[in-house]
Residue frames as a rotation matrix with the C-alpha (Angstrom) as fourth column:
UNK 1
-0.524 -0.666 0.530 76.87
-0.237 -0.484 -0.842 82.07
0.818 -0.567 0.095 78.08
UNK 2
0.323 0.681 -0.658 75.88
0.802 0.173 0.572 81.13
0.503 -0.712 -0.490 81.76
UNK 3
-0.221 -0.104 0.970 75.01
-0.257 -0.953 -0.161 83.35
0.941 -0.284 0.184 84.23
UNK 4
-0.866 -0.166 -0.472 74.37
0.359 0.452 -0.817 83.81
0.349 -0.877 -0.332 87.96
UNK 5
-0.493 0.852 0.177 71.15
-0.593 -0.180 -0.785 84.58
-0.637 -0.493 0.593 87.38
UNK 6
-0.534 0.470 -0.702 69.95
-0.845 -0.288 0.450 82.67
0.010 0.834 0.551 85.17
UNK 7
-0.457 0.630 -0.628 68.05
0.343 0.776 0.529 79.65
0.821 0.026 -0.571 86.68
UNK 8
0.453 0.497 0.740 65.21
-0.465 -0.576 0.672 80.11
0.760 -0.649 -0.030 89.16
UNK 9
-0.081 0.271 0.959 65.66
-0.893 -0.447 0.051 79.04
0.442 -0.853 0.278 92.37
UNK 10
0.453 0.779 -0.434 65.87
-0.735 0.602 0.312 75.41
0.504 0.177 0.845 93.05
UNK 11
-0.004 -0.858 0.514 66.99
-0.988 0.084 0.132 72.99
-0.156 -0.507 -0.848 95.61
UNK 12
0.352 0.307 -0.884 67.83
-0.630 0.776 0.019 69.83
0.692 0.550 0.467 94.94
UNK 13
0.996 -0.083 0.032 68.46
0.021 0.564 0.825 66.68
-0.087 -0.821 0.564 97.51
UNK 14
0.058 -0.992 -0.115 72.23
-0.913 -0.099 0.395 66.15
-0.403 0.082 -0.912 98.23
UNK 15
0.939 -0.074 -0.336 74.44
-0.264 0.470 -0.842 64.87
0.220 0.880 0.421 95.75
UNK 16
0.962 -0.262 0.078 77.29
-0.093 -0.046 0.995 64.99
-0.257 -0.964 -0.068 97.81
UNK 17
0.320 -0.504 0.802 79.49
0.396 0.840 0.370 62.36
-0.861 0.199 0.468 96.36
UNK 18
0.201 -0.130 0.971 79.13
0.978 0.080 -0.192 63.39
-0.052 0.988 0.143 92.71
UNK 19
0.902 -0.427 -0.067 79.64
-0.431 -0.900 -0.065 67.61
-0.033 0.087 -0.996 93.50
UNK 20
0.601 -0.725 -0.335 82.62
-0.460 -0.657 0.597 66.87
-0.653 -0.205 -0.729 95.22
UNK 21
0.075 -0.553 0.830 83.80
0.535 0.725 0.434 64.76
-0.842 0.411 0.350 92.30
UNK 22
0.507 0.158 0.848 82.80
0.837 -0.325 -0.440 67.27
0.206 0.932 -0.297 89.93
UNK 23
0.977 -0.163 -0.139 84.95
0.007 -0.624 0.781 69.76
-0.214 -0.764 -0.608 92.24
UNK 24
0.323 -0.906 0.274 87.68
-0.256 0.195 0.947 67.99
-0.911 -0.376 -0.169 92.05
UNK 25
-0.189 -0.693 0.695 88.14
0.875 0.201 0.439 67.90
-0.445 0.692 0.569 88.16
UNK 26
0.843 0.318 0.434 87.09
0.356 -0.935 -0.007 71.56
0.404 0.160 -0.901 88.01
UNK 27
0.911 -0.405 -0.082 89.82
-0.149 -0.506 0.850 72.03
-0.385 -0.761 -0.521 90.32
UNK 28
-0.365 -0.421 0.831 92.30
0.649 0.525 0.551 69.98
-0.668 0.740 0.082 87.56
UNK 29
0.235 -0.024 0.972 91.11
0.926 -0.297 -0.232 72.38
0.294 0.955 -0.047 85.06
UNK 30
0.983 0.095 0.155 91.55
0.026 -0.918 0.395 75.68
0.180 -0.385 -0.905 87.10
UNK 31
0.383 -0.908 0.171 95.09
0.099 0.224 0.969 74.39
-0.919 -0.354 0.176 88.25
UNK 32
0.080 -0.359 0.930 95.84
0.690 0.693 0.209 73.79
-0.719 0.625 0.303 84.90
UNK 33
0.735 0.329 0.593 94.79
0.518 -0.837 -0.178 76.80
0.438 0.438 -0.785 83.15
UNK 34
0.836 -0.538 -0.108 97.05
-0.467 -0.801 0.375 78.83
-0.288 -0.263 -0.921 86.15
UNK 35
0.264 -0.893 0.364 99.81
0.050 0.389 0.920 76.47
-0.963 -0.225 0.147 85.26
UNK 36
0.203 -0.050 0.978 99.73
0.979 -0.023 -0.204 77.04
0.032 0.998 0.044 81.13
UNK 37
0.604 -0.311 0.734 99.46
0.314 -0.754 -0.577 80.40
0.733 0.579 -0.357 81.75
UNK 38
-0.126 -0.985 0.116 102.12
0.511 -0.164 -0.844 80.74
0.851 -0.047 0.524 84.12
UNK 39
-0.024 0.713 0.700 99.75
-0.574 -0.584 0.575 82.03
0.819 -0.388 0.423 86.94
UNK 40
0.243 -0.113 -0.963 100.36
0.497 0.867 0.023 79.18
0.833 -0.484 0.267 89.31
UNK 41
-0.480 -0.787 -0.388 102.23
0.645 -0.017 -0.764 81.13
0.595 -0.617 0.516 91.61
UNK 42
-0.666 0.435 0.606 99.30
-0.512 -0.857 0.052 83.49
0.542 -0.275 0.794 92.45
UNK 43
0.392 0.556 -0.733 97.14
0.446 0.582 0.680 79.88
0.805 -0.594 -0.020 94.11
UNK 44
0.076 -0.104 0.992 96.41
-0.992 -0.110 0.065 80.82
0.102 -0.988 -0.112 97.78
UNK 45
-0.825 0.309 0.472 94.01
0.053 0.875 -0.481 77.80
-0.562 -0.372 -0.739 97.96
UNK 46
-0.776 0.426 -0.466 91.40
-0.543 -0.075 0.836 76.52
0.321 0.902 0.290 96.01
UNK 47
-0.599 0.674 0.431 87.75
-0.284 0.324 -0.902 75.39
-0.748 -0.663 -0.003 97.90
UNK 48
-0.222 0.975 0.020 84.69
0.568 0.113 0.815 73.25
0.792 0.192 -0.579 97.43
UNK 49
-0.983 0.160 -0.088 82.60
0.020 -0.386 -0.922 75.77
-0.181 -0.909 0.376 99.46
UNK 50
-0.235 0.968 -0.088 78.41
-0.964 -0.221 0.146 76.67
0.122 0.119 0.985 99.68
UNK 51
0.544 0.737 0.402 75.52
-0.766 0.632 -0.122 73.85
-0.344 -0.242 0.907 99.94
UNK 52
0.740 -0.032 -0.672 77.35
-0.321 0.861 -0.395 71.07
0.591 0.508 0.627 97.57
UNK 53
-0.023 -0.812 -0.583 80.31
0.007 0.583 -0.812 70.53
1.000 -0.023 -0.007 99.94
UNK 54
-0.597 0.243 0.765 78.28
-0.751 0.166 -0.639 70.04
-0.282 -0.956 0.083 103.08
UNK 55
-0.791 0.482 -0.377 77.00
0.222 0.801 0.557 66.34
0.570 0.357 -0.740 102.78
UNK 56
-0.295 0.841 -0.453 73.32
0.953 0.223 -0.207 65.52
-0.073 -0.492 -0.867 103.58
UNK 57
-0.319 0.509 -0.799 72.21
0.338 -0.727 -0.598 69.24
-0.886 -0.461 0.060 102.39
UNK 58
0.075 0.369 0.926 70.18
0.975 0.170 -0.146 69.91
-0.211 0.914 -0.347 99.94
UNK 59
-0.341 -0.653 -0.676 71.45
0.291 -0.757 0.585 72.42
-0.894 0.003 0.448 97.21
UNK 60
0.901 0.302 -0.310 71.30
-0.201 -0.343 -0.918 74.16
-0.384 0.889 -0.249 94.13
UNK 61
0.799 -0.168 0.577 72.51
0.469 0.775 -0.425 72.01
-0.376 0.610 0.698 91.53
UNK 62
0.652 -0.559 0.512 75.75
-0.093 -0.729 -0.678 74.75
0.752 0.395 -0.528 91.03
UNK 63
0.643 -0.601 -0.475 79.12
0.665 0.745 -0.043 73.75
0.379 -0.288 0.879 92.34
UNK 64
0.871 -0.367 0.326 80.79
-0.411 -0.909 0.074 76.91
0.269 -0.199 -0.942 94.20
UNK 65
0.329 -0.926 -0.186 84.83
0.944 0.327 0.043 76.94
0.021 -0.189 0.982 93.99
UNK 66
0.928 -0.117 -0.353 86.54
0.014 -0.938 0.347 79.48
-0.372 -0.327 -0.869 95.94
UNK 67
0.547 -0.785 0.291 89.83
0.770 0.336 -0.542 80.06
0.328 0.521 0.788 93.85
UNK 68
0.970 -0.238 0.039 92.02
-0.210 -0.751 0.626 82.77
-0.119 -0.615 -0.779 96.28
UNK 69
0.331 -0.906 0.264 94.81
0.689 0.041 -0.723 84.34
0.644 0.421 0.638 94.73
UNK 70
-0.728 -0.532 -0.432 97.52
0.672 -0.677 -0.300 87.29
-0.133 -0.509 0.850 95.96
UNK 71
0.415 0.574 -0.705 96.17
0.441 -0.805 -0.396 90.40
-0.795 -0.147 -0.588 95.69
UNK 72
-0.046 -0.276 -0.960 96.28
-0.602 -0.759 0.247 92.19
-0.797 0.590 -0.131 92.87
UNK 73
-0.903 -0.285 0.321 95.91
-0.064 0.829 0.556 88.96
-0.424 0.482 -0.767 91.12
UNK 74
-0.254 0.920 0.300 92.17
-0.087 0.287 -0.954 88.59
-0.963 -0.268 0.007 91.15
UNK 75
0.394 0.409 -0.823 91.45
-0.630 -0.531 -0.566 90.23
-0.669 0.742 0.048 87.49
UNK 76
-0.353 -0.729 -0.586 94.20
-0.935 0.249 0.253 88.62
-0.038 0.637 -0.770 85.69
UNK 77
-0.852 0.212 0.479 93.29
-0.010 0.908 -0.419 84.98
-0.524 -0.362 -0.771 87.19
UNK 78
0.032 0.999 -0.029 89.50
-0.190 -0.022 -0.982 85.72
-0.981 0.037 0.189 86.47
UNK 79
0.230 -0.215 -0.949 90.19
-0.689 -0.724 -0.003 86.46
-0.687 0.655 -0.315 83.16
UNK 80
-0.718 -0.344 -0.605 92.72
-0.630 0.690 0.356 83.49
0.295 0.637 -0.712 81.88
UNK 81
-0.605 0.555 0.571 89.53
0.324 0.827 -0.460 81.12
-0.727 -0.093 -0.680 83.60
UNK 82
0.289 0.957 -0.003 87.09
0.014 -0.008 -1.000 82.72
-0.957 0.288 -0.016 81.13
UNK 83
0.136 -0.364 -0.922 89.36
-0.955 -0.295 -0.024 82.68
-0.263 0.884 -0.387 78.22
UNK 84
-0.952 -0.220 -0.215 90.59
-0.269 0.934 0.237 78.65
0.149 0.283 -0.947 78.54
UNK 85
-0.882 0.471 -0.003 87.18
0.442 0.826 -0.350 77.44
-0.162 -0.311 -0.937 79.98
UNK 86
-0.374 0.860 0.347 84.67
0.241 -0.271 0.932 79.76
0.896 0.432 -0.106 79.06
UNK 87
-0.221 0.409 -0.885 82.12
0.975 0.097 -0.198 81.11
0.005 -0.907 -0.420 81.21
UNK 88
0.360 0.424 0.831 80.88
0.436 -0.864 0.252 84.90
0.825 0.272 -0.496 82.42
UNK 89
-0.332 -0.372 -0.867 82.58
0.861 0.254 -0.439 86.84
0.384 -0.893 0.236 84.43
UNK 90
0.557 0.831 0.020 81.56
0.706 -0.485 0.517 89.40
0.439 -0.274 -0.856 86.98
UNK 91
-0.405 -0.914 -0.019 84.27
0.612 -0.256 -0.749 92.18
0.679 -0.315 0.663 87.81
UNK 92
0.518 0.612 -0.598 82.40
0.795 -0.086 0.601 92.41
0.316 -0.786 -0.531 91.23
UNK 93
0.947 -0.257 0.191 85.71
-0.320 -0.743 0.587 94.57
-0.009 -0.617 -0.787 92.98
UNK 94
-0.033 -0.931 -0.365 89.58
-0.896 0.189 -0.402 94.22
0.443 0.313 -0.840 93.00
UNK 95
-0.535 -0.256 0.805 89.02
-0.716 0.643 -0.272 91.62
-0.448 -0.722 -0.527 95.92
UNK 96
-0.470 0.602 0.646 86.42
0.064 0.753 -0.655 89.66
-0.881 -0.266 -0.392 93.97
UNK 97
-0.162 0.340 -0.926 85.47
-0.987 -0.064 0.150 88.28
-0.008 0.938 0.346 90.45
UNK 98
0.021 0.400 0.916 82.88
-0.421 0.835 -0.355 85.75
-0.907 -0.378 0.186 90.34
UNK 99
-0.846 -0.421 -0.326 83.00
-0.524 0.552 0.649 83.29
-0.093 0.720 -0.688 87.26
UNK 100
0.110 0.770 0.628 80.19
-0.592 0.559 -0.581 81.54
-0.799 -0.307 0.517 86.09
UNK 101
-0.482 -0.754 -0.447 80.77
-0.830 0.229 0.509 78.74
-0.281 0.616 -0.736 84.08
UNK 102
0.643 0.720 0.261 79.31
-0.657 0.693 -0.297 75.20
-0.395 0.020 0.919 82.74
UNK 103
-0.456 -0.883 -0.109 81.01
-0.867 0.413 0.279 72.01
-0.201 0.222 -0.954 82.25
UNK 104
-0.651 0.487 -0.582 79.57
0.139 0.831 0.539 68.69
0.746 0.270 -0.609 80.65
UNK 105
0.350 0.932 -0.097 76.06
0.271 -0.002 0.963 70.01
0.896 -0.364 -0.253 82.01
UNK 106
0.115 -0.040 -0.993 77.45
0.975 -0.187 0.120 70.88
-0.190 -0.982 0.017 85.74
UNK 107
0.851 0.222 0.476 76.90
0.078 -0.950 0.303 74.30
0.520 -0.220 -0.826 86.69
UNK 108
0.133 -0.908 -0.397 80.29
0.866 0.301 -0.399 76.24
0.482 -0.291 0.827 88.19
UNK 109
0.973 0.045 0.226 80.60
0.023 -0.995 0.098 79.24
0.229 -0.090 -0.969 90.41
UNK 110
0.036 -0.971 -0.238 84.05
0.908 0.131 -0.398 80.06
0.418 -0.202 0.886 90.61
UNK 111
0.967 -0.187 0.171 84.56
-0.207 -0.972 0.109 83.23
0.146 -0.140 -0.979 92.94
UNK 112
0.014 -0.996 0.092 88.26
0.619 -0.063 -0.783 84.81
0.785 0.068 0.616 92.44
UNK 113
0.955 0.289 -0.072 89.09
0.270 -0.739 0.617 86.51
0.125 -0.608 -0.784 95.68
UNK 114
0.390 -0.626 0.675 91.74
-0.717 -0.667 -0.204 88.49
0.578 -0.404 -0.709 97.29
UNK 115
-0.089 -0.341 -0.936 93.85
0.676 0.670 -0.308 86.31
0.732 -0.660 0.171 99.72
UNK 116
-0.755 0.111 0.646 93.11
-0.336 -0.911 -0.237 89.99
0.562 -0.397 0.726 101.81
UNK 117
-0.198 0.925 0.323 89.37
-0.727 -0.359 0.585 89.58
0.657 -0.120 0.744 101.66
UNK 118
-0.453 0.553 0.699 86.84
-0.598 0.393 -0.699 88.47
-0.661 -0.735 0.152 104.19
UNK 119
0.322 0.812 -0.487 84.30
-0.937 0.347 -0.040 86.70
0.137 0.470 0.872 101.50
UNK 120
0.088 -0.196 -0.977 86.23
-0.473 0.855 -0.214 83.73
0.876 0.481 -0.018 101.14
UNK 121
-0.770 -0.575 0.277 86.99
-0.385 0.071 -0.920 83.07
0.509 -0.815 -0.276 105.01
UNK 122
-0.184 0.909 0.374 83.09
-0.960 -0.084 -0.268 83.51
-0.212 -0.408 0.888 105.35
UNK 123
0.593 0.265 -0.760 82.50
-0.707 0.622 -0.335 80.40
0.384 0.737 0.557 102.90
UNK 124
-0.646 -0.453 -0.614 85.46
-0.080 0.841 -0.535 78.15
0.759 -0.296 -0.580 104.41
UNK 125
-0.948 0.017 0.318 84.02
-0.312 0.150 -0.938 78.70
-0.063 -0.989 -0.137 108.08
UNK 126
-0.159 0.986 0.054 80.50
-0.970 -0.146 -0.197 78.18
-0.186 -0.083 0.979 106.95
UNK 127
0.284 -0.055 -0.957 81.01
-0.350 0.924 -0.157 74.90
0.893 0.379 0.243 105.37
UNK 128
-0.531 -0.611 -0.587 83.28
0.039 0.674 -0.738 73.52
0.847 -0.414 -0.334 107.94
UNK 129
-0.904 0.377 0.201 80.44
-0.314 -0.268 -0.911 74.45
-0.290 -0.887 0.361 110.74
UNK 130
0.428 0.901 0.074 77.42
-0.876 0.434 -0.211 72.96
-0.222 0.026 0.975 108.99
UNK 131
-0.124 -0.336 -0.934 79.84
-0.203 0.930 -0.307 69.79
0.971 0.152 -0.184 108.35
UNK 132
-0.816 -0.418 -0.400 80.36
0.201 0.444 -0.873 69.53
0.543 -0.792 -0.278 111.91
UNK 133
-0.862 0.506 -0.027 77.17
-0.285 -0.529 -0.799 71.07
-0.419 -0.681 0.601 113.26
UNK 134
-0.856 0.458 0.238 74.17
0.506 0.653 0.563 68.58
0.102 0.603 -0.791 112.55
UNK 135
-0.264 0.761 -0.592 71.78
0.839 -0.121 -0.530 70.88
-0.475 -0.637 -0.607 113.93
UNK 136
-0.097 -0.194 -0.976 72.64
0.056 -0.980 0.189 74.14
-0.994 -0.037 0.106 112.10
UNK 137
-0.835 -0.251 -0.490 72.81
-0.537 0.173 0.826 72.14
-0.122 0.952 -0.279 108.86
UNK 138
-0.739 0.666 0.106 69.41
0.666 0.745 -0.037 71.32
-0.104 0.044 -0.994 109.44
UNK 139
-0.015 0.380 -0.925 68.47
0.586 -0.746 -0.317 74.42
-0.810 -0.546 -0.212 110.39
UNK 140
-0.515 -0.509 -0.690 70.02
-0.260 -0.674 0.691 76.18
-0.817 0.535 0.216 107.34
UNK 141
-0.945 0.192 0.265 68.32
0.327 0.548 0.770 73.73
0.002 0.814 -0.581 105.02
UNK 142
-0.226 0.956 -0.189 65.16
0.928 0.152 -0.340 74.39
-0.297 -0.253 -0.921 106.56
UNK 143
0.053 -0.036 -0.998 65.82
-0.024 -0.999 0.035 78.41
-0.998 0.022 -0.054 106.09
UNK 144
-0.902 -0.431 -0.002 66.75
0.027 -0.062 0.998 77.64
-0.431 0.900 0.068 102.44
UNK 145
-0.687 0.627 0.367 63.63
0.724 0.541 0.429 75.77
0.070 0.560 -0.825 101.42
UNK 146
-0.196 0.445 -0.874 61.81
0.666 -0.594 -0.452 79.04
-0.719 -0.671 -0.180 103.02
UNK 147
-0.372 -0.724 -0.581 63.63
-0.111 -0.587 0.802 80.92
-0.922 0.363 0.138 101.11
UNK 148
-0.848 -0.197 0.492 63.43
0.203 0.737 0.644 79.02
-0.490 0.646 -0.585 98.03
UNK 149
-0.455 0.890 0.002 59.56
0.887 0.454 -0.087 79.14
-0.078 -0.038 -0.996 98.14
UNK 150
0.088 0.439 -0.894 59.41
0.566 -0.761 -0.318 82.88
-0.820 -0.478 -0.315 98.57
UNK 151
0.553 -0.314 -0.772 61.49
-0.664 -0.726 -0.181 83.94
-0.503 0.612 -0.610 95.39
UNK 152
0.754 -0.589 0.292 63.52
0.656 0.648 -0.386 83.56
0.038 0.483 0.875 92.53
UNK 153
0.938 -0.186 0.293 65.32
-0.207 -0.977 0.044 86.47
0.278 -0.102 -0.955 93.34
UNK 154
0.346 -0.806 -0.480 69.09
0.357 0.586 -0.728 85.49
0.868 0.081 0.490 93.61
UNK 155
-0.483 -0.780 0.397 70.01
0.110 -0.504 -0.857 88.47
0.868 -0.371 0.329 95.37
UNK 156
0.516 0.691 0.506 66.75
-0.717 0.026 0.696 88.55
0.468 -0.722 0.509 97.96
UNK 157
0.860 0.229 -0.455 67.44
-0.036 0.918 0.394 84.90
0.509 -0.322 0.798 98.71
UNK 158
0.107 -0.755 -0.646 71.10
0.687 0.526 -0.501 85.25
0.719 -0.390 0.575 99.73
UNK 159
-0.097 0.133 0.986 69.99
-0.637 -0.770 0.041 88.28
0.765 -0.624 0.159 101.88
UNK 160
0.533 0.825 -0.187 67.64
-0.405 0.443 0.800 85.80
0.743 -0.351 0.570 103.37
UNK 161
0.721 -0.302 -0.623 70.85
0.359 0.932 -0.036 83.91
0.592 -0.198 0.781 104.61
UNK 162
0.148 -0.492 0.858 72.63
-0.374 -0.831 -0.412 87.02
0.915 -0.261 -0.307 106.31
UNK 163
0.359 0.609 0.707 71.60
-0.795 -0.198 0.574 86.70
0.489 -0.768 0.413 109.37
UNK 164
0.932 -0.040 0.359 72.15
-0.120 0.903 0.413 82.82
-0.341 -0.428 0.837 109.82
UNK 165
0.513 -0.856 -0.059 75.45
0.514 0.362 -0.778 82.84
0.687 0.369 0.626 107.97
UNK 166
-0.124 -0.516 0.847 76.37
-0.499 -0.706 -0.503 85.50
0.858 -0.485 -0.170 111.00
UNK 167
0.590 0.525 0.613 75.19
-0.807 0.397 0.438 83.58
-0.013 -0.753 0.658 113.60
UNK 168
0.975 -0.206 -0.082 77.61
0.216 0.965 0.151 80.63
0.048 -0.165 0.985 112.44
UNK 169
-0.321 -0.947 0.008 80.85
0.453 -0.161 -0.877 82.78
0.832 -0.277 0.481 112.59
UNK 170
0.254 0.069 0.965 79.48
-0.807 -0.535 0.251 83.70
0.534 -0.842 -0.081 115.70
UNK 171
0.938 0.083 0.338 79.18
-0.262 0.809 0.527 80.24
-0.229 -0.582 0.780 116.87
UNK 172
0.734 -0.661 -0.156 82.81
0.436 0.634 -0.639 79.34
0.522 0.400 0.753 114.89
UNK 173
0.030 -0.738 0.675 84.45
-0.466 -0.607 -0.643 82.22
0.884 -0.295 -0.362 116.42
UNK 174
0.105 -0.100 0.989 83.09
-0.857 -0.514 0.039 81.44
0.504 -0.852 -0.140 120.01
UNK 175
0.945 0.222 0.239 83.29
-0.263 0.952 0.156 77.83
-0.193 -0.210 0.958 120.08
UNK 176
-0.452 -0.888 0.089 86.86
-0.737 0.427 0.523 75.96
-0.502 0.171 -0.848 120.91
UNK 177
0.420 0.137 0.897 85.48
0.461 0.819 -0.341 73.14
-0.782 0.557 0.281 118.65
UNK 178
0.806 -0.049 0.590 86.38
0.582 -0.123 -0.804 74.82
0.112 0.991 -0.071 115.50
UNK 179
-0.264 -0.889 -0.374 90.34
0.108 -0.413 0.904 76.32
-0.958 0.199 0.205 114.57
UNK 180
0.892 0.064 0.447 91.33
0.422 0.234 -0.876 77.98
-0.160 0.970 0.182 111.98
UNK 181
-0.428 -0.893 -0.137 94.78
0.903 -0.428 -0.027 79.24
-0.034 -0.136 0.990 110.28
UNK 182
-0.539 0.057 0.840 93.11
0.214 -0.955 0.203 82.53
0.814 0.289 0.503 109.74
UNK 183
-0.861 0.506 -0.041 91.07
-0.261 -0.511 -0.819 85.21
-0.436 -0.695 0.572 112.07
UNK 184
-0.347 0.854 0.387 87.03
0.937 0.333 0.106 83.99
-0.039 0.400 -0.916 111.46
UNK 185
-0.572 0.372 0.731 85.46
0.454 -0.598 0.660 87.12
0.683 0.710 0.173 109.88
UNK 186
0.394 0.882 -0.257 82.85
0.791 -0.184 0.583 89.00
0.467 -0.433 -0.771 112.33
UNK 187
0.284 -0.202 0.937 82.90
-0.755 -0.649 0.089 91.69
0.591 -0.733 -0.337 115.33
């Protein structure tokens, strides 16, 4: 069984190329699964989000795929992924059930959210703001490795990232560079 705790702590240069390829047939098995079991109709939208799907940043070697269903959907969804594909899940809250998972040696986080919730909204806007923001995505790396060095502590470390991960939906909200279809998360 894999967990989401269950390596230390480790970043690894970007791979960029080969995550988002390994994304994209994770994303071919997740589709697939909602389409056998007749779940299809509950797909918001299905992300590469976190470190692997911002080129040129170095990550942990774990492939994070937001998978955002209706509401009320979250459990069910979670579920048929850990029955076809295996994996551990985490029944976090109705809005949210992470997945951990492994495929031919790649590491998967799969978080099921709410189309409601805020979590996932956080994760699109972050990505798309260290893609476009070379500075911040330098910055962030630099905070990681910090991080990184201090603990193995899963849950410390993504404290660690509070702070700066607010600071870019500040900057996404207040900046006319960056649209989305949705409201960006924050005050």
């Amino acid at each position: 069984m894999v967990g989401l705790h269950d390596d230390p702590i480790a970043l690894v240069p970007s791979r960029h190329g080969e995550w988002r390829e390994s994304f994209e047939a994770e994303r071919e098995r997740l589709v697939s699964v909602l389409q056998d079991r007749s779940l299809d109709d509950r797909l918001v939208r299905l992300e590469h989000v976190g470190s692997t799907a911002v080129p040129d940043l170095a990550a942990k070697d774990i492939v994070d795929v937001d998978l955002v269903v209706g509401d009320g959907a979250v459990g069910e969804v979670a579920s048929a992924v850990v029955d076809d594909l295996g994996g551990t899940r985490y029944e976090n809250s109705d809005e949210w059930n992470p997945v951990a998972r492994e495929h031919d040696g790649q590491r998967f986080n799969v978080h099921v959210f709410a189309e409601s919730g805020e979590k996932w909204r956080v994760s699109v806007v972050t990505r798309d703001v260290l893609r476009a923001r070379d500075d911040l995505r330098e910055e962030y790396e630099e905070l990681k490795r910090d991080l990184a060095t201090g603990t193995d502590d899963l849950e410390e470390y993504s404290m660690g990232k509070t702070e700066f991960v607010e600071r870019v939906l500040r900057v996404a909200r207040d900046g006319e560079e960056f649209q989305f279809e949705f409201a960006v998360p924050g005050a």
